[in-house]
N, C-alpha and C positions, 0 to 999 in steps of 0.2 A: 371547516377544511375537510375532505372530503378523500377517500382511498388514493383516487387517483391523481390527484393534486397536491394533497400533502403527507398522507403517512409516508407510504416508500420511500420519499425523500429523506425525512425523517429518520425513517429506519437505519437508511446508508449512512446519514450523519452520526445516528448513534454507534454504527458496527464501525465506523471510523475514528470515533472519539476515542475509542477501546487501545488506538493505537498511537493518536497524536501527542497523550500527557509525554514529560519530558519522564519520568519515571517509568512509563510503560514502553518508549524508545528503548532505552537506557536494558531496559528487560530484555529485551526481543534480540539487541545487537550481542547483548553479553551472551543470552543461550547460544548464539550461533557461533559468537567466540570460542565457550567456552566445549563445543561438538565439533568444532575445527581444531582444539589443540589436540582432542580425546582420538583424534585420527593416526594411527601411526604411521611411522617419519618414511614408512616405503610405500605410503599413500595408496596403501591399498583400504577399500571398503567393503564389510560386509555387506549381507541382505538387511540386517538387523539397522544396521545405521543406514545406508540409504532409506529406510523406510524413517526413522528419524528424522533427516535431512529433508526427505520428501513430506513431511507433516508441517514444519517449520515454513516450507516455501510455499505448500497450503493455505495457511494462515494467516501467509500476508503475501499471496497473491493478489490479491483485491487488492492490495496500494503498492504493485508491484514499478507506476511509475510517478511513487514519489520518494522523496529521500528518506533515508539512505538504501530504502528496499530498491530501489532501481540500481542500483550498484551492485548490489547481492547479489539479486534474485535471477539474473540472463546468466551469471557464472555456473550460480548451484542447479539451473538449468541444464547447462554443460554437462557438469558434474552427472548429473542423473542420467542421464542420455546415455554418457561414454562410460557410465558407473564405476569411475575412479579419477583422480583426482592430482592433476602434475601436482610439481612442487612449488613450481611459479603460480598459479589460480590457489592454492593456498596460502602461499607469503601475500598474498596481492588481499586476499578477501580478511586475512587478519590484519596484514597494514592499516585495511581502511576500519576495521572496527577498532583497532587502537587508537586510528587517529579520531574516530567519533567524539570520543570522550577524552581529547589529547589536551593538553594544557600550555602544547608547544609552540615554538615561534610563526609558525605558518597559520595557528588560531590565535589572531592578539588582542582578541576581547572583543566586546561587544561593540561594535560602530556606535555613531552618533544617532543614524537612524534607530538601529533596533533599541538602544535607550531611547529615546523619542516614541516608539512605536509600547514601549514596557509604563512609559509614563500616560502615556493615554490612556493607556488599557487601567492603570490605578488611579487617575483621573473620573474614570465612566463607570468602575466599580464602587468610588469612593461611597456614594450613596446608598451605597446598596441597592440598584436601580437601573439597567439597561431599556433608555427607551428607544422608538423607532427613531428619533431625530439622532441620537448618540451613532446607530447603528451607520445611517448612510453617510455621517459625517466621517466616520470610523475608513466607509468602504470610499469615499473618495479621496481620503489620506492615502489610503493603499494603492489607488489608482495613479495617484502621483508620484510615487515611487515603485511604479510597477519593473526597476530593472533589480528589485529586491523580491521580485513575487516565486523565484525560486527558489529561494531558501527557506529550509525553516525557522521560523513555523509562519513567516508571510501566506506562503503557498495556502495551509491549512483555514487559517484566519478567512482568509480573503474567500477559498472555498465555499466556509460555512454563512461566511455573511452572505455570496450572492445564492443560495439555494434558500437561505431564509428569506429575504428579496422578493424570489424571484413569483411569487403571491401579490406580492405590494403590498404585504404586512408582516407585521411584527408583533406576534399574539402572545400573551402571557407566558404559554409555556415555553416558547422560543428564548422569551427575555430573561427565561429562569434559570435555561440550557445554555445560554450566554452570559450569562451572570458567573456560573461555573465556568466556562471556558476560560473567560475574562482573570476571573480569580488565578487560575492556575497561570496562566504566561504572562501575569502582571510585574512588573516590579513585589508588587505588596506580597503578592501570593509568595513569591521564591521562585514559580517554578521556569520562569524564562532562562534566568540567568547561566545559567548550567547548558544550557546550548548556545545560548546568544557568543559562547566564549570561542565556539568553532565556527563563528562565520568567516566565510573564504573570501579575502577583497582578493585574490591573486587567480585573474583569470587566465584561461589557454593562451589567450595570444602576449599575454604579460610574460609568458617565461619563452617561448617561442621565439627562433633568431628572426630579425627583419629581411627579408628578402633575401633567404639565403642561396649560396652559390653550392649547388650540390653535385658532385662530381660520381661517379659509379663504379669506374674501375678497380677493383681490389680494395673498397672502401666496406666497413662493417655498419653494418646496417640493423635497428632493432628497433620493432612498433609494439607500441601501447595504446590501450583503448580500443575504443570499437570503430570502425568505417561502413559508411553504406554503399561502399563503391568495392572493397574485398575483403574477403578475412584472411587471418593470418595465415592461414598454408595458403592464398595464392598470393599474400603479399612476399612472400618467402621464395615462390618459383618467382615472380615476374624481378625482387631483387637478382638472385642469381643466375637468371637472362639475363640481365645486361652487367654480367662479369662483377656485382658483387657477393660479399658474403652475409650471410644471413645471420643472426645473433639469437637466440630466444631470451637473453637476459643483460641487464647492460654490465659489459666489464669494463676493463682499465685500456685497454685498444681498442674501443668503439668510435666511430665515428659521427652518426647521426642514430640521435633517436628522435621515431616518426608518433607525433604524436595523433590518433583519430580522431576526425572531428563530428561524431555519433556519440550522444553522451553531455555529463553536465557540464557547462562551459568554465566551473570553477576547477583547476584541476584537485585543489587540496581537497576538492568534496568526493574524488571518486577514485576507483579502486586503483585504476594506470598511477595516483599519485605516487604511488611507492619506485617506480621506474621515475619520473619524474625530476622528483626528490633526490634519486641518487645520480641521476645527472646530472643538478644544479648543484649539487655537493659537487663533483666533480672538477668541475668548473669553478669553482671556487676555491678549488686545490691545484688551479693551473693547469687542468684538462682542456682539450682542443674539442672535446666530442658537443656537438650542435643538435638544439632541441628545435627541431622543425614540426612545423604544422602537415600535416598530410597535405594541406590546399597545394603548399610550396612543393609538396613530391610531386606530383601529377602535374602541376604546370612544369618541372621538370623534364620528365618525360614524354607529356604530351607537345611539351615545344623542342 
């Protein structure tokens, strides 16, 4: 195998592996926890920490769109830009690293698939032994549950198997490199289970009203998440054109909150869940306030 055929590949799978163990996640979410609480509460930042903040968003820029770095990384982007820090982009970016490693009712354990997906992998390790038949058997399992290939660590999996592929072989040191991977996110190993425990079944349009009826006038209005269509200061004038009022956080007299549909389609996986969440609390408490999808805003106003 040859420089330009297989090392580099290589290389990026190894500077990647650095980042998929469930341990080395676990690492990366916590320092950024634990430099977001070290911020004080009038969210002002030094030079000293920006330059922190900015080494962190460095370091895993490179896997800036896959979980949970794609949730982070566009915020603390922000962050460095405007080099200070509201209070909402900090509740929001701690929410989602508590809920990372959260044990709560919106993570309620491992699916059937991803036990299924922890058993093969201790299946194909058991031998001590990853061959090429294992491997494509492995990637057309994942092919067949490909509306699991965004989460982790499918995403990852599936990655490394088709870059190993993508030669049309599967040479000793690959099977040796997969032998370790195998090991870590199997059942046997340990190290699946410890994420498998935040997978999201509760996608955007699962909390989302159906075809809701949305009215403008004097109505409170508050988005979350991201849109390819505005951000947040001009979803903010085009609300208050047309006679509503604008919210930056959801309170007890809100009426609609807009959810973005730019972004991971699970919402427990991304940072808007913390808005989310306290709207279906809400609502759960006898609140009238409506969790709309952005698609239903726009065909609002556009009809």
């Amino acid at each position: 195998m040859n420089e330009s055929t297989g090392a580099k590949p290589r290389r990026e799978r190894d500077a990647h592996f650095r980042f998929t163990g469930p341990a080395r996640l676990s690492r990366a979410v916590n320092t950024l926890e634990g430099f977001l609480l070290g911020i004080t509460i009038d969210s002002r930042i030094n030079d000293a920490e920006l330059a922190t903040l900015a080494h962190w968003v460095s370091e895993h820029s490179e896997f800036a769109d896959r979980h949970p770095f794609d949730e982070f990384i566009p915020i603390l982007i922000e962050v460095l830009t405007d080099k200070s820090i509201s209070e909402e982009s900090r509740a929001d970016l701690l929410w989602a690293c508590g809920q990372f490693h959260s044990d709560g009712a919106f993570y309620t354990g491992a699916t059937a698939d991803m036990q299924r997906l922890q058993g093969i992998l201790s299946g194909i390790i058991a031998d001590g032994l990853v061959t090429e038949s294992e491997v494509r058997q492995l990637t057309t399992w994942l092919h067949q549950h490909d509306e699991l290939k965004t989460v982790w660590p499918y995403a990852e999996i599936d990655s490394v198997l088709m870059s190993v592929l993508a030669d049309g072989v599967v040479d000793a040191e690959e099977q040796a490199m997969l032998l370790d991977l195998f090991t870590e996110y199997s059942a046997v190993g340990g190290g699946m289970a410890h994420p498998s425990e935040r997978v999201s079944t509760v996608p955007i349009k699962g909390v989302c009203a159906c075809d809701p009826v949305i009215h403008f006038d004097n109505r409170n209005f508050c988005f979350t998440g991201k849109s390819d269509r505005c951000d947040r200061t001009s979803f903010a004038e085009l609300i208050t054109g047309r006679g509503s009022i604008f919210k930056p956080r959801v309170t007890k007299d809100l009426h609609y909150l807009v959810v973005g549909a730019s972004g991971n389609p699970c919402w427990a996986y991304s940072c808007y869940g913390r808005k989310v969440e306290q709207a279906a609390t809400m609502r759960m408490n006898g609140s009238h306030v409506l969790i709309v999808h952005e698609f239903d805003l726009w065909d609002a106003i556009d009809g």
